[in-house]
N, C-alpha and C positions, 0 to 999 in steps of 0.2 A: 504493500500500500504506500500510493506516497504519502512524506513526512510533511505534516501540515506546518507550518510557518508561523511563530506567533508575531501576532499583531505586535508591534509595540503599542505601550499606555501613552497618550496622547499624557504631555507636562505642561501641568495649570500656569500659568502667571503667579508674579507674584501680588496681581488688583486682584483675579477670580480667588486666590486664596483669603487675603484679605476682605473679602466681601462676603465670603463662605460663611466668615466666623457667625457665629451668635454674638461676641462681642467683640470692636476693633482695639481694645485698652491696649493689650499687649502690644500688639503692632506700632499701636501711636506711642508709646511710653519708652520704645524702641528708638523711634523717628526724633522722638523728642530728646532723650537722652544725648543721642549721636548731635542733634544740631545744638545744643548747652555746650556741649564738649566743643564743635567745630564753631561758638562762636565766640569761645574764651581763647582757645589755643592754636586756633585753625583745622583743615581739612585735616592733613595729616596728624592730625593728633586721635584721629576717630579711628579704635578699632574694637573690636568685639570682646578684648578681656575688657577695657577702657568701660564702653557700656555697661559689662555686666557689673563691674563696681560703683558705675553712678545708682545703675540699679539695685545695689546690693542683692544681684543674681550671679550665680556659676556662668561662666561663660557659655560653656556647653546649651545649660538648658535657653541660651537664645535663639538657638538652629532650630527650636521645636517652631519657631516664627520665621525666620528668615532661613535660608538655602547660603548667602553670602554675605559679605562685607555689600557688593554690589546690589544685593536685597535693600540692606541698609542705606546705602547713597539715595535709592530711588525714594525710599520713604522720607527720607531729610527734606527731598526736592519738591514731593508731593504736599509734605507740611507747609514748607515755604511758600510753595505757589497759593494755598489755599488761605494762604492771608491776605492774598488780593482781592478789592471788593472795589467796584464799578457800581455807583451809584443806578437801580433801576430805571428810576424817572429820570434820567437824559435821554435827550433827542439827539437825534444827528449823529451821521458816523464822526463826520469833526469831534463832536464834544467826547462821543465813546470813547474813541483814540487818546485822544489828550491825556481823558483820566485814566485810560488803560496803561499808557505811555508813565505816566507821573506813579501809577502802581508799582509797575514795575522796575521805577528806579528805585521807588522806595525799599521795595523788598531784596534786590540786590545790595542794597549799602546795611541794610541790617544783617545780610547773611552774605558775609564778603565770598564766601563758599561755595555759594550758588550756582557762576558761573564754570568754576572750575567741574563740578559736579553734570551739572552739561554736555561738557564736551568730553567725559570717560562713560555716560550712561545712555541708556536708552531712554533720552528724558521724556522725546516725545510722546511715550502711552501711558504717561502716570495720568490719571484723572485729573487732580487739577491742572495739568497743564494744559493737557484738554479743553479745559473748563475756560481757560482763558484765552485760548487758540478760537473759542467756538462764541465768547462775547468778542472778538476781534473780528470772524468772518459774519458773523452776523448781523455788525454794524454797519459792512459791506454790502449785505446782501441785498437783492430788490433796487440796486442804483444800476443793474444794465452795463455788468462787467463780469466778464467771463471768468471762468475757476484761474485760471493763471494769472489775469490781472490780478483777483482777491488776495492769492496765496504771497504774490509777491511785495501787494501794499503790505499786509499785515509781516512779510518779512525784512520790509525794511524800515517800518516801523521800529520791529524789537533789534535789530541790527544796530539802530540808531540808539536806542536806548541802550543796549552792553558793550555799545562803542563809545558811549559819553560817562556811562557808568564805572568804565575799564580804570580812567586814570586815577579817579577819586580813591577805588577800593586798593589799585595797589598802593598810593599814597597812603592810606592806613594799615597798610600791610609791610609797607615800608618802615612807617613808625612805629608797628608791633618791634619789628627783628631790631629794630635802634635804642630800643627801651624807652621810648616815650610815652608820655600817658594821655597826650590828645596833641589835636594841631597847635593847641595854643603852644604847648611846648615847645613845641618842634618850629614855628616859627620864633621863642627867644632863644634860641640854639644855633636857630639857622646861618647870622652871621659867621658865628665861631665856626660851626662844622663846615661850612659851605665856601668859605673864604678862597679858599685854593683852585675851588672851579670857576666861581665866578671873578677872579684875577684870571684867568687863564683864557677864559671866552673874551674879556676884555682886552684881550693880546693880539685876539682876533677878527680885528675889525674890517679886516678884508675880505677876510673870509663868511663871518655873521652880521652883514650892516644891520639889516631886518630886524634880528633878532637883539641888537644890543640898542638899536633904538626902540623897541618895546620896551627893554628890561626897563630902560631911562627914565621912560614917558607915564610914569606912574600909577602904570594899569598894574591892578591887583585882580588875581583870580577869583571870581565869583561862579561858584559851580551852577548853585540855582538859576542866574543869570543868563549865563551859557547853555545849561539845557532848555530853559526856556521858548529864547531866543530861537535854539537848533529847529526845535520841535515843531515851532511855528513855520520855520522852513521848510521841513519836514513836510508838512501836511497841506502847505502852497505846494509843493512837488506833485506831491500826490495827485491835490486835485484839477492842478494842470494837465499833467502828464494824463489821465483819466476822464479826464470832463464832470468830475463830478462835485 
């Protein structure tokens, strides 16, 4: 007779498992732990004995919840994204965007983590990312623009915002590894520690006219300004480029 062949067992997700439960504690006290940890010490400080003694759990008994370390990034991501909240009563994809846009920086500078966690995971199918991928094309939708037009507004939208969010979060990441304990520090420091570069770019003024006549001209960095600013370009692009 022939040898019949077994099927392989089709392997859940780690959202169908998490949704299986009777209750999500475990899972979210997981997520949460890990993101406590990665937002005192950083990413790499998050590992699975790490958690189990925030927990005051065995290491082991976490794998009865998660399969990986990579189980755990996704829940950190999934917590993060679900603190975004987009007012229901706005109108207009304009106004959507903005506040979707202003969400999302906010949740990036609270979880400097975030983005690095992005780009090792499979972030796109956690639910709330979902959740805010689906208030971004929905703001689109019904204005008489095809799935690629949609897909590519609402991607460079977020493009925009982890491109303006990028320098802010390593500048506080920069100040974690220097031992500072906020910008204010780090700005009455900055002469002392910074002296030797900025003698150095002033050596070269042939080379940075540009740049050394900004340093000059007593523009100070205002992040909120500049994203602002961006964002509103941003969404003139858009509804240029779109007609809508």
């Amino acid at each position: 007779m022939p040898r019949k062949t077994d099927v392989p067992r089709r392997r859940h997700s780690l959202w169908e498992r998490l949704e299986s439960q009777q209750s999500g504690l475990s899972h979210d006290r997981i997520g949460r732990a890990a993101a406590r940890i990665a937002d005192a010490d950083g990413l790499e400080a998050v590992s699975m004995r790490r958690i189990g003694e925030e927990l005051g759990a065995a290491t082991m008994a976490l794998y009865r919840y998660v399969d990986s370390k990579d189980d755990v990034l996704g829940l950190m991501l999934n917590l993060a994204y679900g603190e975004i909240e987009v007012p229901p009563e706005l109108e207009g994809w304009r106004a959507i965007l903005r506040a979707l846009a202003r969400e999302l920086r906010g949740m990036h500078l609270r979880h400097a983590w975030a983005g690095q966690v992005q780009a090792i995971t499979a972030s796109g199918f956690a639910p709330n990312v979902l959740a805010v991928n689906e208030i971004g094309l929905a703001a689109l939708d019904g204005l008489g623009l095809p799935p690629e037009a949609m897909m590519t507004a609402l991607a460079t939208l977020t493009a925009y915002v982890e491109g303006m969010v990028a320098e802010q979060v390593s500048m506080r990441l920069y100040l974690r590894r220097q031992g500072f304990e906020s910008e204010d520090d780090f700005h009455q420091a900055y002469p002392d520690a910074f002296a030797p570069y900025v003698q150095w770019i002033f050596g070269q003024a042939d080379r940075y006219p540009t740049v050394i006549r900004l340093m000059t001209s007593g523009y100070t960095e205002d992040y909120e300004r500049s994203f602002a600013d961006g964002l509103e370009s941003v969404l003139d692009g858009l509804a240029s480029r779109y007609g809508i």
